[in-house]
LUMTOR-468010 format. One record per atom (N, C-alpha, C, O): residue number from 1; atom name; x, y, z. Coordinates in nm, 2 decimals, decimal comma, always signed. Layout:
// residues N
SITE     i   at       c1       c2       c3
SITE   NUM   CA        X        Y        Z
...
***
This chain:
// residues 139
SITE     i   at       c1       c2       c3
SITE     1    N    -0,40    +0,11    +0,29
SITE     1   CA    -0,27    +0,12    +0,23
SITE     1    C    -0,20    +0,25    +0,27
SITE     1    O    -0,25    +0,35    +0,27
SITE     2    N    -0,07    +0,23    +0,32
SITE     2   CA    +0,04    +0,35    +0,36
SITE     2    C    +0,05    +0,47    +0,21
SITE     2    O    +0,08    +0,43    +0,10
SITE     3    N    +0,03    +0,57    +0,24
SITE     3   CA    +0,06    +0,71    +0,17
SITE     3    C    +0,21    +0,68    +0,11
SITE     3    O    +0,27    +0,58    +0,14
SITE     4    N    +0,25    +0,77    +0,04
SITE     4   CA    +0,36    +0,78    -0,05
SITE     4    C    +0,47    +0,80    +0,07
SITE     4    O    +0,57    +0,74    +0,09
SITE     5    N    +0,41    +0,92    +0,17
SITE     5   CA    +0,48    +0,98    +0,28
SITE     5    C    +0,51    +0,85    +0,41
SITE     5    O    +0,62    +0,82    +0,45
SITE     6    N    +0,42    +0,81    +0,44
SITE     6   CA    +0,44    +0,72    +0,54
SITE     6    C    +0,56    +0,60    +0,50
SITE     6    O    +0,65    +0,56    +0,57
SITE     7    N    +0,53    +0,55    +0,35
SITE     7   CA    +0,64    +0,43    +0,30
SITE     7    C    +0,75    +0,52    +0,29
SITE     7    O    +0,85    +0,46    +0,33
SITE     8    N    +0,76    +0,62    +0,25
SITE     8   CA    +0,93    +0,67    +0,27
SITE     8    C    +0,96    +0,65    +0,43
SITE     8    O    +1,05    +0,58    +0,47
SITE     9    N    +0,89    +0,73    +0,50
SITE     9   CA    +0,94    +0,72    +0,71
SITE     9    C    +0,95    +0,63    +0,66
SITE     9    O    +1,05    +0,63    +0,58
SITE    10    N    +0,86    +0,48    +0,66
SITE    10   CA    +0,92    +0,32    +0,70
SITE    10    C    +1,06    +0,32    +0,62
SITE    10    O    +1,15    +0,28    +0,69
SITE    11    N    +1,08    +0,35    +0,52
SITE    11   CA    +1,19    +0,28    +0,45
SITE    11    C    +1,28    +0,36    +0,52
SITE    11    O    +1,37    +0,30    +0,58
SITE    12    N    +1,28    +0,47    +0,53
SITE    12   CA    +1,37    +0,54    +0,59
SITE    12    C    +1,42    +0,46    +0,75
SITE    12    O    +1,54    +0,43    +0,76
SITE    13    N    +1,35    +0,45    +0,83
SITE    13   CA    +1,37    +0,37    +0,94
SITE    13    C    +1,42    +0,26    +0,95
SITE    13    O    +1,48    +0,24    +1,06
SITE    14    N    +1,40    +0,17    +0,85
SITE    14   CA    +1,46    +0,02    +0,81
SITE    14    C    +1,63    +0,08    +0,72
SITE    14    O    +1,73    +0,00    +0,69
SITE    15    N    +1,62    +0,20    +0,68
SITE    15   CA    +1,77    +0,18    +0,58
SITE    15    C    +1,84    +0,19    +0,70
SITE    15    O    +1,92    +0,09    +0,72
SITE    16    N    +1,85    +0,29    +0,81
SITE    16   CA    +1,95    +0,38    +0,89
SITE    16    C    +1,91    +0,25    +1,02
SITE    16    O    +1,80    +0,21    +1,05
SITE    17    N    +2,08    +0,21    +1,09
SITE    17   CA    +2,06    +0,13    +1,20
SITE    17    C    +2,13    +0,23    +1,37
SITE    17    O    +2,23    +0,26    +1,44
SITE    18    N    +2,00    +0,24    +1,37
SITE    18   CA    +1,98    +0,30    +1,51
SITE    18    C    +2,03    +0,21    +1,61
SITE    18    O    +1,98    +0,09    +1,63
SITE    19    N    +2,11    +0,26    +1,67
SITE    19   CA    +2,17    +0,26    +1,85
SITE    19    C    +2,14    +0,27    +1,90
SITE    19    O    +2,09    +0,38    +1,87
SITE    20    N    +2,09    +0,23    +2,04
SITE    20   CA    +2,02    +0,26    +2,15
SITE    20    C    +2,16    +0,28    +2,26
SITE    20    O    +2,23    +0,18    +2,29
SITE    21    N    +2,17    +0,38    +2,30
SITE    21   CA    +2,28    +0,44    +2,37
SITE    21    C    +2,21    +0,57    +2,46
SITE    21    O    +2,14    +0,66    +2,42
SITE    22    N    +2,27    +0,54    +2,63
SITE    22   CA    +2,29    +0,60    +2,68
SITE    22    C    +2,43    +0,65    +2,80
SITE    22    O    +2,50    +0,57    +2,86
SITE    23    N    +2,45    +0,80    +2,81
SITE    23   CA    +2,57    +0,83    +2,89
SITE    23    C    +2,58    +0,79    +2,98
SITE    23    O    +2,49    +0,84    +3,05
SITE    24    N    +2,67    +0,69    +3,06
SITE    24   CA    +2,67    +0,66    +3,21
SITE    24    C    +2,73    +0,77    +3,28
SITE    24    O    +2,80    +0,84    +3,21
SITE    25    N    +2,71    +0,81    +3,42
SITE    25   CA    +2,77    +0,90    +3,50
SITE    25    C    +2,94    +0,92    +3,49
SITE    25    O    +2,98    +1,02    +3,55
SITE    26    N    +3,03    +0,84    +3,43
SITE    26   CA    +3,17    +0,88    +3,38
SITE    26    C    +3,21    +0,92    +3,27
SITE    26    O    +3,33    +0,92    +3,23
SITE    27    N    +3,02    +0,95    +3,16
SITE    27   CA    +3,01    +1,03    +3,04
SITE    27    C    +3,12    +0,94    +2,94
SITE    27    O    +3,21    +0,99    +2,87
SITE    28    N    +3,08    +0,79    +2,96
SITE    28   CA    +3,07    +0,70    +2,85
SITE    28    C    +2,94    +0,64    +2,77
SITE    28    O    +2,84    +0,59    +2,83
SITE    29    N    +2,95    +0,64    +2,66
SITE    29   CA    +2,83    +0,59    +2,58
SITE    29    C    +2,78    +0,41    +2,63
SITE    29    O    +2,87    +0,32    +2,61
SITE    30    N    +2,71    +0,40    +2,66
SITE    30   CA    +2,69    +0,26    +2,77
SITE    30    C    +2,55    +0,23    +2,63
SITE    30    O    +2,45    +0,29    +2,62
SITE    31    N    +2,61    +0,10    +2,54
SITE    31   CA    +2,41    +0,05    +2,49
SITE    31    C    +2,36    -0,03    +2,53
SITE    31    O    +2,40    -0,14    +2,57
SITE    32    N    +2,22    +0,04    +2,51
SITE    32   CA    +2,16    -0,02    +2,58
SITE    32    C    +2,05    -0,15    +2,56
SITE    32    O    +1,96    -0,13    +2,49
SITE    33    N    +2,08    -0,27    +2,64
SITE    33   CA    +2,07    -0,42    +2,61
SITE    33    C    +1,89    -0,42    +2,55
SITE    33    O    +1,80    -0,34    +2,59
SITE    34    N    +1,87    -0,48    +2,50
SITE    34   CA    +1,73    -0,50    +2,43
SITE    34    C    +1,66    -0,59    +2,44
SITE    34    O    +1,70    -0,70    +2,39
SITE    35    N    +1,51    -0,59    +2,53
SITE    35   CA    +1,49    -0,73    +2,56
SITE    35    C    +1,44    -0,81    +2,45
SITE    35    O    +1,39    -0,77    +2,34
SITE    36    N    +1,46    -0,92    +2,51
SITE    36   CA    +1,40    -1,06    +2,35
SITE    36    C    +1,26    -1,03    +2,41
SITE    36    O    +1,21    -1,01    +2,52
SITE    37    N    +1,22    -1,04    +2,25
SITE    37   CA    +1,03    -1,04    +2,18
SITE    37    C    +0,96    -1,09    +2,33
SITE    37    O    +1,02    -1,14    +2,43
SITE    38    N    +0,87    -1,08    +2,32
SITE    38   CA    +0,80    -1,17    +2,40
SITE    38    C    +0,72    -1,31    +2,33
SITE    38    O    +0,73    -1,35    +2,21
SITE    39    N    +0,66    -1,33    +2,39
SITE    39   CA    +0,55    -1,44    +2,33
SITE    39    C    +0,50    -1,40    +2,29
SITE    39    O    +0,51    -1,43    +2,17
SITE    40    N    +0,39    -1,30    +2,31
SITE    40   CA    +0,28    -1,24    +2,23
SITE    40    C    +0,30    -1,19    +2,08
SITE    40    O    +0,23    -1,19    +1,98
SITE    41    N    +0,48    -1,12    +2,15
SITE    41   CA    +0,51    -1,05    +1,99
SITE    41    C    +0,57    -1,08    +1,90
SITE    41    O    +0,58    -1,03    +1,79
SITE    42    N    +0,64    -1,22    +1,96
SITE    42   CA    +0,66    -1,34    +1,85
SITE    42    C    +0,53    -1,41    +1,76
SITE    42    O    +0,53    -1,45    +1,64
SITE    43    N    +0,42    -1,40    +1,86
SITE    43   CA    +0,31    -1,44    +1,79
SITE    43    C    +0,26    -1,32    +1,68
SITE    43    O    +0,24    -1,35    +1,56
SITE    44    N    +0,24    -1,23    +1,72
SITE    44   CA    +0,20    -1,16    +1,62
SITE    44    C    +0,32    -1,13    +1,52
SITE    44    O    +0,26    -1,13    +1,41
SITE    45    N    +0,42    -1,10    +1,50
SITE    45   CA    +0,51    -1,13    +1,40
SITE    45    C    +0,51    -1,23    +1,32
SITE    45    O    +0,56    -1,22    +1,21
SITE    46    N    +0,45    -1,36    +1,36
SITE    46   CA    +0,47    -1,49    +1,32
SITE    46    C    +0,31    -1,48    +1,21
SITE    46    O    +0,30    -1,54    +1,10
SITE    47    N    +0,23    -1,42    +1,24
SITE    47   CA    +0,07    -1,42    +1,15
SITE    47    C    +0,10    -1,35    +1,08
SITE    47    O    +0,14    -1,23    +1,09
SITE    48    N    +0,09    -1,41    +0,99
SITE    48   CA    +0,10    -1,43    +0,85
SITE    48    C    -0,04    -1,49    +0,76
SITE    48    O    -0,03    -1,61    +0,72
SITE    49    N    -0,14    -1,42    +0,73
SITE    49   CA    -0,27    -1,50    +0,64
SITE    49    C    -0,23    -1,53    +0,52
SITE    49    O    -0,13    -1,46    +0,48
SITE    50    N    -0,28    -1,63    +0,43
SITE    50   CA    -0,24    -1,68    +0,32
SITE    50    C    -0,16    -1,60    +0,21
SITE    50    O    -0,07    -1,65    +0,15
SITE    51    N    -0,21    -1,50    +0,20
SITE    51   CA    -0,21    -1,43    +0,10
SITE    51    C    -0,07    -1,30    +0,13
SITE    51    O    -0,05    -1,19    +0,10
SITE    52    N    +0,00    -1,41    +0,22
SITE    52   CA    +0,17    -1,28    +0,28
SITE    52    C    +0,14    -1,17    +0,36
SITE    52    O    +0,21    -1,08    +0,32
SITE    53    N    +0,09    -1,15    +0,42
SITE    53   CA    +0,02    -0,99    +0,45
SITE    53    C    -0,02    -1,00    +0,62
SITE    53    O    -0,11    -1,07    +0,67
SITE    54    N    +0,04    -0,94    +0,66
SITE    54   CA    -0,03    -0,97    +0,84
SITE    54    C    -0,15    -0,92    +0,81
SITE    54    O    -0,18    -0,83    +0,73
SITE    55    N    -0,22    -0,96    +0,88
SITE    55   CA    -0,36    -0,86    +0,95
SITE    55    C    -0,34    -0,74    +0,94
SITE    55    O    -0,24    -0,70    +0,88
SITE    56    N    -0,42    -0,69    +0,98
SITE    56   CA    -0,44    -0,47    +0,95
SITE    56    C    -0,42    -0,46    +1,12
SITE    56    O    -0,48    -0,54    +1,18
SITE    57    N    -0,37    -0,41    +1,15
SITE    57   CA    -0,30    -0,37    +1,30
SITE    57    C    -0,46    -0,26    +1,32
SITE    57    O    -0,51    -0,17    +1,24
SITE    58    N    -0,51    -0,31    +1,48
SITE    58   CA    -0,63    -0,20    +1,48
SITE    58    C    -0,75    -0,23    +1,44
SITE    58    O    -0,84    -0,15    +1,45
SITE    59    N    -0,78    -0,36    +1,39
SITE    59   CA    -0,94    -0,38    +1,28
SITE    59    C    -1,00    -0,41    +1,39
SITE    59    O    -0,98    -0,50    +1,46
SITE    60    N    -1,13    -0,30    +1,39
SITE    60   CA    -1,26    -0,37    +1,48
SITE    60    C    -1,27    -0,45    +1,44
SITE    60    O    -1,23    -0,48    +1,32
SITE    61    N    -1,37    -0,56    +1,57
SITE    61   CA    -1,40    -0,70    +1,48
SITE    61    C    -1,53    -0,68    +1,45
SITE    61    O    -1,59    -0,59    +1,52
SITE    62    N    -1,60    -0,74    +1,38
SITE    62   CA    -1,73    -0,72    +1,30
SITE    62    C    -1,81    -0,85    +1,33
SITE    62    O    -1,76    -0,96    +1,33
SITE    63    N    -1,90    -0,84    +1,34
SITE    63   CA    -2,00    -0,90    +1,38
SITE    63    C    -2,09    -1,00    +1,26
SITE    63    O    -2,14    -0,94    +1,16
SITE    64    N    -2,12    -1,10    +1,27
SITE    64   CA    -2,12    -1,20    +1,15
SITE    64    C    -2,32    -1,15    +1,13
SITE    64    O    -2,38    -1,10    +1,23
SITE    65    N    -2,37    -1,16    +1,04
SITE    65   CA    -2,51    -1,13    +0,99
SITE    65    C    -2,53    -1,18    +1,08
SITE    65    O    -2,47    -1,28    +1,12
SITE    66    N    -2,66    -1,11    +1,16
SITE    66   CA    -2,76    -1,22    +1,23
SITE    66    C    -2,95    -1,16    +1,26
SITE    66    O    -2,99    -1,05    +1,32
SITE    67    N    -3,01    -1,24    +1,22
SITE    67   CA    -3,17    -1,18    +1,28
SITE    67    C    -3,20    -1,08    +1,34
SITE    67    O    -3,25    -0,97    +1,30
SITE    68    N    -3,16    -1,13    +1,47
SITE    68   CA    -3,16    -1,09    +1,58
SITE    68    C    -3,16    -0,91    +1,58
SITE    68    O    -3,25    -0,84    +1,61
SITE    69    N    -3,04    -0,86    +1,53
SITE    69   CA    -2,92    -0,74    +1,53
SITE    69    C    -3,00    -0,64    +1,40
SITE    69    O    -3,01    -0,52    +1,40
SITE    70    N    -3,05    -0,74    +1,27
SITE    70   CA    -3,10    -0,66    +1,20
SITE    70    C    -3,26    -0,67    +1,23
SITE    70    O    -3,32    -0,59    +1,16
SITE    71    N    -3,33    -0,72    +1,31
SITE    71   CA    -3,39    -0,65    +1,36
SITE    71    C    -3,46    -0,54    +1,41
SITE    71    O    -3,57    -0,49    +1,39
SITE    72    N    -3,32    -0,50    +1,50
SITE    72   CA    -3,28    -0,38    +1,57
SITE    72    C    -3,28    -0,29    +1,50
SITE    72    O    -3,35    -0,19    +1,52
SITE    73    N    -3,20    -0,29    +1,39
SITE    73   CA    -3,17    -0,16    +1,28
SITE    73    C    -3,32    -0,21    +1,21
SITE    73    O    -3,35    -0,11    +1,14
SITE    74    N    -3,36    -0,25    +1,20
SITE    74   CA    -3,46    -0,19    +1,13
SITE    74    C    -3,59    -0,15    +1,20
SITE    74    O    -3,69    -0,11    +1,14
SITE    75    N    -3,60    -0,15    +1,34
SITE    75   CA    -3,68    -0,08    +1,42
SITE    75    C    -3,62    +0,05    +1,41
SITE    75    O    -3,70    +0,14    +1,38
SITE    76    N    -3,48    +0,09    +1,43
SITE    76   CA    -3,46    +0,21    +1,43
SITE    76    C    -3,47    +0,26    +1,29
SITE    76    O    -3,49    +0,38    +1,31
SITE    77    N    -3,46    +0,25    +1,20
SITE    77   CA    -3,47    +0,26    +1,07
SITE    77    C    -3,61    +0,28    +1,05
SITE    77    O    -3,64    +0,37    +0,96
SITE    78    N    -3,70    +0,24    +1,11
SITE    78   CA    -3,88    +0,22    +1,07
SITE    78    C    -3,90    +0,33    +1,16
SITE    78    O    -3,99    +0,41    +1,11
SITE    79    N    -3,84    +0,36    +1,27
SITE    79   CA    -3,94    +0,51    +1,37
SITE    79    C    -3,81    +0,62    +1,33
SITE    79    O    -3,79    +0,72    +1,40
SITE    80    N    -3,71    +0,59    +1,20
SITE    80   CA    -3,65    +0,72    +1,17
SITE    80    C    -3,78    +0,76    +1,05
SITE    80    O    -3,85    +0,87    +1,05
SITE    81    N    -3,79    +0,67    +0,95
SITE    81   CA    -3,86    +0,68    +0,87
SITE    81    C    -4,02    +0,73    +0,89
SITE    81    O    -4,08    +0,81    +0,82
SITE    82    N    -4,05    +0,68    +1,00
SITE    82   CA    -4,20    +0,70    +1,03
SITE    82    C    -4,20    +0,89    +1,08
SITE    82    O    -4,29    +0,96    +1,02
SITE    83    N    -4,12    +0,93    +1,16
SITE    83   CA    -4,09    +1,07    +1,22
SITE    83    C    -4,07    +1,16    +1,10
SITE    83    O    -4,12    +1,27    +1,10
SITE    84    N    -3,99    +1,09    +0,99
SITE    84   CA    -3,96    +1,18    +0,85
SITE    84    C    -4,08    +1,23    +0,82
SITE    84    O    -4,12    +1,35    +0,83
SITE    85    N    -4,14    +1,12    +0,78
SITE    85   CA    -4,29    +1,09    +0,73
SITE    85    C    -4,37    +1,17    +0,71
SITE    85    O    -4,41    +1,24    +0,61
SITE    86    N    -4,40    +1,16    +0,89
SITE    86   CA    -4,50    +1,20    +0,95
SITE    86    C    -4,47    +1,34    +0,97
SITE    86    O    -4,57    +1,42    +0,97
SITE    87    N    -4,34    +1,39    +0,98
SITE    87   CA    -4,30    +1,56    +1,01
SITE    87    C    -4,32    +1,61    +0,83
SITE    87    O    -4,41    +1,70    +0,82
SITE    88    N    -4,25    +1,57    +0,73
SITE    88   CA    -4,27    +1,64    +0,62
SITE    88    C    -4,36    +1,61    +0,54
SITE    88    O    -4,37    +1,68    +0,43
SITE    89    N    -4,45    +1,52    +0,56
SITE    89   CA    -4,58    +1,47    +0,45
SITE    89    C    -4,69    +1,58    +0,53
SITE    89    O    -4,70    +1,55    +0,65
SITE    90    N    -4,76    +1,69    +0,48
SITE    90   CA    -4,86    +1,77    +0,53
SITE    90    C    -4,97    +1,68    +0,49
SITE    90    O    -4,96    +1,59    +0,40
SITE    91    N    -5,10    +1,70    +0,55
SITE    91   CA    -5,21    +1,67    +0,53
SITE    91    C    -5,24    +1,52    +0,52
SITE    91    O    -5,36    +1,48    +0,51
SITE    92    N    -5,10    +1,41    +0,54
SITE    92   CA    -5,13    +1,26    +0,55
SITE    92    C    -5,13    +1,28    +0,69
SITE    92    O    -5,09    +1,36    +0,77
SITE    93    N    -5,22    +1,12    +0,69
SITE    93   CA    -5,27    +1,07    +0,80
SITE    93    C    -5,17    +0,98    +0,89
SITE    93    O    -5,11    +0,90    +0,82
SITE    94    N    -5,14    +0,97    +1,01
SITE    94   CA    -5,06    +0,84    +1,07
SITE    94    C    -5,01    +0,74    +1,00
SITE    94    O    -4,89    +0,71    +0,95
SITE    95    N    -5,16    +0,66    +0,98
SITE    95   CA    -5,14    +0,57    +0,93
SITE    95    C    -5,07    +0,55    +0,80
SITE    95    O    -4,99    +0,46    +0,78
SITE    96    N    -5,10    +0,67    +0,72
SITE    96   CA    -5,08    +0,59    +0,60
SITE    96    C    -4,90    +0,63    +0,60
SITE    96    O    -4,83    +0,58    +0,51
SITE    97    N    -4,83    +0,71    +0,69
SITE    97   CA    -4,74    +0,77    +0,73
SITE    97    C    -4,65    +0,64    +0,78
SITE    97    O    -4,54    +0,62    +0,74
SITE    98    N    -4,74    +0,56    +0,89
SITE    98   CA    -4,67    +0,43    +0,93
SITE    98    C    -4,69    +0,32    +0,85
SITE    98    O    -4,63    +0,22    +0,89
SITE    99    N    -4,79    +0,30    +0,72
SITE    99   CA    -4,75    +0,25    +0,62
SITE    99    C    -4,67    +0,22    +0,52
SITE    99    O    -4,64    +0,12    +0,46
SITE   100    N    -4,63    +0,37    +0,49
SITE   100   CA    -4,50    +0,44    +0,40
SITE   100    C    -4,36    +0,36    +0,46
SITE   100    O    -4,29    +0,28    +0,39
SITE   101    N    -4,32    +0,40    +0,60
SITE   101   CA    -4,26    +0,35    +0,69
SITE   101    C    -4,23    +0,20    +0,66
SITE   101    O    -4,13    +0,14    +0,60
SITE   102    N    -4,35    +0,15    +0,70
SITE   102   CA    -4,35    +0,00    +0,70
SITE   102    C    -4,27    -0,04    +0,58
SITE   102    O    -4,16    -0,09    +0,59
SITE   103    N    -4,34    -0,02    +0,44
SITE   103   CA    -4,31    -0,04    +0,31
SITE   103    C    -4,16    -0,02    +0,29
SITE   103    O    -4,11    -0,13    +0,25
SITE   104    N    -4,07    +0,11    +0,29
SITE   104   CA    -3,94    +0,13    +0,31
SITE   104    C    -3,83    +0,07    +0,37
SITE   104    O    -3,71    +0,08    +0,34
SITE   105    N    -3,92    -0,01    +0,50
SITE   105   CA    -3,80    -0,10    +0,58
SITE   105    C    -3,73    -0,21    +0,53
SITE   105    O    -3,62    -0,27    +0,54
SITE   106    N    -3,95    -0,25    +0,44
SITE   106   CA    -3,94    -0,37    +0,42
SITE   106    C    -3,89    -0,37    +0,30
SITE   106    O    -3,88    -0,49    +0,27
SITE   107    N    -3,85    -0,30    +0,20
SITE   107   CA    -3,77    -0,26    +0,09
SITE   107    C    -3,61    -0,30    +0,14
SITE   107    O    -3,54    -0,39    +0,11
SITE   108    N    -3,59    -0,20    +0,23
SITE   108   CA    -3,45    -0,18    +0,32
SITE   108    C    -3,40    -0,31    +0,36
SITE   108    O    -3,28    -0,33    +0,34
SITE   109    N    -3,49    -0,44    +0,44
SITE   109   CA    -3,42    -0,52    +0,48
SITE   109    C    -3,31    -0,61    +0,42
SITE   109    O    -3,21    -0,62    +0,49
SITE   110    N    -3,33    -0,68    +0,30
SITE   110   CA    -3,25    -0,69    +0,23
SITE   110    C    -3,12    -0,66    +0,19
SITE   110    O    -3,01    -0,72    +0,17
SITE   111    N    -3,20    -0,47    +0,20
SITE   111   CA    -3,01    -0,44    +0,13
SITE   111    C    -2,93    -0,39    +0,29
SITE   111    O    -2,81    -0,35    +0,30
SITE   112    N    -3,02    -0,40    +0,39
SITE   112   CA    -2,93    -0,39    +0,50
SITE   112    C    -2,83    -0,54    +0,50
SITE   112    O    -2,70    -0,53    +0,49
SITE   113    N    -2,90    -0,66    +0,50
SITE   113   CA    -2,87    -0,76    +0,52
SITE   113    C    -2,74    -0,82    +0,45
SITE   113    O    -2,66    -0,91    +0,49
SITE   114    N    -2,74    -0,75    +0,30
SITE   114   CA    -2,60    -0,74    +0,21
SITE   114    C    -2,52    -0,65    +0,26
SITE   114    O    -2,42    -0,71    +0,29
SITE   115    N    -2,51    -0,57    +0,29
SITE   115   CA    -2,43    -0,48    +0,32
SITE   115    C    -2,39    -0,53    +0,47
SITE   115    O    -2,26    -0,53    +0,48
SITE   116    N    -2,44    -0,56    +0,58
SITE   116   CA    -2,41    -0,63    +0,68
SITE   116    C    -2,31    -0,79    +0,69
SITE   116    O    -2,22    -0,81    +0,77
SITE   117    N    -2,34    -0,85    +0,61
SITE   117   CA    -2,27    -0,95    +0,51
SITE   117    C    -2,14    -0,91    +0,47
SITE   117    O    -2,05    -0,93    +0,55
SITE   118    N    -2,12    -0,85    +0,38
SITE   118   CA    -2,03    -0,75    +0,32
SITE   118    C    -1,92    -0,68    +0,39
SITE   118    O    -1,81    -0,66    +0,35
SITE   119    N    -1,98    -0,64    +0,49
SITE   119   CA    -1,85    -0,58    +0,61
SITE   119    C    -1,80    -0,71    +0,70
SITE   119    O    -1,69    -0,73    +0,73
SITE   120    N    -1,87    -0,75    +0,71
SITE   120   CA    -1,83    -0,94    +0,76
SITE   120    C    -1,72    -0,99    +0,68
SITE   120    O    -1,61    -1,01    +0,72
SITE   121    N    -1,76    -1,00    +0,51
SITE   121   CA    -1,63    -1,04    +0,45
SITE   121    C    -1,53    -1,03    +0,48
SITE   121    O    -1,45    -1,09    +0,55
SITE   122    N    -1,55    -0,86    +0,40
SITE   122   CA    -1,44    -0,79    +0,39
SITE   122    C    -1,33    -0,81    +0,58
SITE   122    O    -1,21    -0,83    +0,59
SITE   123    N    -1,42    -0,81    +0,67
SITE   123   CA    -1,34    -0,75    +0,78
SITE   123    C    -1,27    -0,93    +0,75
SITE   123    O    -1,15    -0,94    +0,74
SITE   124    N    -1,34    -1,06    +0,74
SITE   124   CA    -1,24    -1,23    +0,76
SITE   124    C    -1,16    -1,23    +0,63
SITE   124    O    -1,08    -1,33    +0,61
SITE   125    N    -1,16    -1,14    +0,53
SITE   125   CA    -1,06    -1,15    +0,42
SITE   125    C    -0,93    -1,05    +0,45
SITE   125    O    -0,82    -1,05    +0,40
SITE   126    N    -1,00    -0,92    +0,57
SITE   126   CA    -0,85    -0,85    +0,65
SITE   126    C    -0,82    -0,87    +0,70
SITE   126    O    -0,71    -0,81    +0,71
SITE   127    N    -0,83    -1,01    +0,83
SITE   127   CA    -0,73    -1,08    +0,89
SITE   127    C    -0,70    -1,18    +0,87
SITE   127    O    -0,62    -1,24    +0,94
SITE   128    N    -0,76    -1,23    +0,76
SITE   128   CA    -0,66    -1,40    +0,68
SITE   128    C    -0,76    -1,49    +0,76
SITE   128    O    -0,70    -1,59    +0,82
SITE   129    N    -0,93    -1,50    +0,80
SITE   129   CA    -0,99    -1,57    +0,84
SITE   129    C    -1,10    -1,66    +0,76
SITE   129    O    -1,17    -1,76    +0,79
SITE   130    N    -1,08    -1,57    +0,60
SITE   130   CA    -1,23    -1,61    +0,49
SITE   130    C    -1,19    -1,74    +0,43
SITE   130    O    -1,09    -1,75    +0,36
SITE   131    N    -1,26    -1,85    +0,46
SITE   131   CA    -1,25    -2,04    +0,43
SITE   131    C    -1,25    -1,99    +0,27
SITE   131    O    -1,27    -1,88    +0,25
SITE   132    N    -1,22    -2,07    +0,20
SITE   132   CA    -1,19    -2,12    +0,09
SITE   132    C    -1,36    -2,11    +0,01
SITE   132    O    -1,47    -2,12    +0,07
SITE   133    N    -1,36    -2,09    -0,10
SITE   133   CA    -1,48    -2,08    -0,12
SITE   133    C    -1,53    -2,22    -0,21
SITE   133    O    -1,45    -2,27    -0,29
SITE   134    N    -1,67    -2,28    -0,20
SITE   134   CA    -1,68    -2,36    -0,20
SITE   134    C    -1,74    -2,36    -0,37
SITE   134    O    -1,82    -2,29    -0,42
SITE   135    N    -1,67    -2,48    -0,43
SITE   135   CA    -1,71    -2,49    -0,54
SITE   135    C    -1,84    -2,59    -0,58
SITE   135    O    -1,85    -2,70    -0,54
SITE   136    N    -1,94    -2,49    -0,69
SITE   136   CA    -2,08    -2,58    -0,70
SITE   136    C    -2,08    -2,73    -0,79
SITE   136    O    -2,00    -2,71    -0,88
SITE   137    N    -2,12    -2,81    -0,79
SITE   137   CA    -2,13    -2,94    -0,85
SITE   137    C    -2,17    -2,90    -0,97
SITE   137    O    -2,29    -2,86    -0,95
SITE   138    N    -2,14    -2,88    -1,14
SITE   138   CA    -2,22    -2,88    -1,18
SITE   138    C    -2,31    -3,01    -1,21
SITE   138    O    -2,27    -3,12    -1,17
SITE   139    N    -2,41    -3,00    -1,28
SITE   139   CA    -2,51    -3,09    -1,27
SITE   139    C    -2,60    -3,14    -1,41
SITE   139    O    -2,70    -3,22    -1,40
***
């Protein structure tokens, strides 16, 4: 959402109608012709998501939950954990160091996997992409 400061510049910019004018060499004011939109920027002017609101100009796109990816973070996640571990637990052993480890990830995966989810939403509800939500039968 735009600052208090930024919505004044916009409004300010939309009240006052700016001329595009420049001096020609017999130092008359010559304006200057303005090309039509293009395609592209007719298109993006034209998106519009349900809810009135363009898209957020700039949104990485986000990557939908997958196996594969949380995987990954949780290998990095299991040898950040295990290094913790193993550097501030005095007098434990490896193992039970990469036990500790283990147990934490496997705690972690879950709430990685909501929160991964979660920025998924949120990013197809900031460009007007999230389906309709489906309603349960009751029974």
């Amino acid at each position: 959402m735009a600052t208090k400061k930024q919505r004044r510049r916009r409004d300010k910019g939309l009240r006052h109608e700016y001329e595009y004018v420049y001096i020609d060499e017999e130092g008359k004011e010559v304006e200057v012709e303005q090309p039509p939109p293009s395609a592209k920027e007719k298109q993006r002017r034209a998106a519009v998501s349900k809810n009135g609101r363009r898209p957020a100009a700039g949104v990485r796109p986000v990557q939908a939950p997958n196996w594969r990816f949380m995987r990954k973070q949780a290998l990095i996640f299991y040898f950040i954990l295990f290094a913790a571990f193993s550097i501030l637990s005095k007098g434990v052993t490896i193992w039970v160091s990469a036990l500790i480890a283990l147990g934490y990830t496997a705690l972690m995966l879950p709430l990685m996997w909501m929160m991964q989810r979660t920025m998924y939403r949120s990013y197809l509800r900031r460009t007007g992409q999230l389906p309709p939500r489906q309603k349960r039968d009751p029974k």
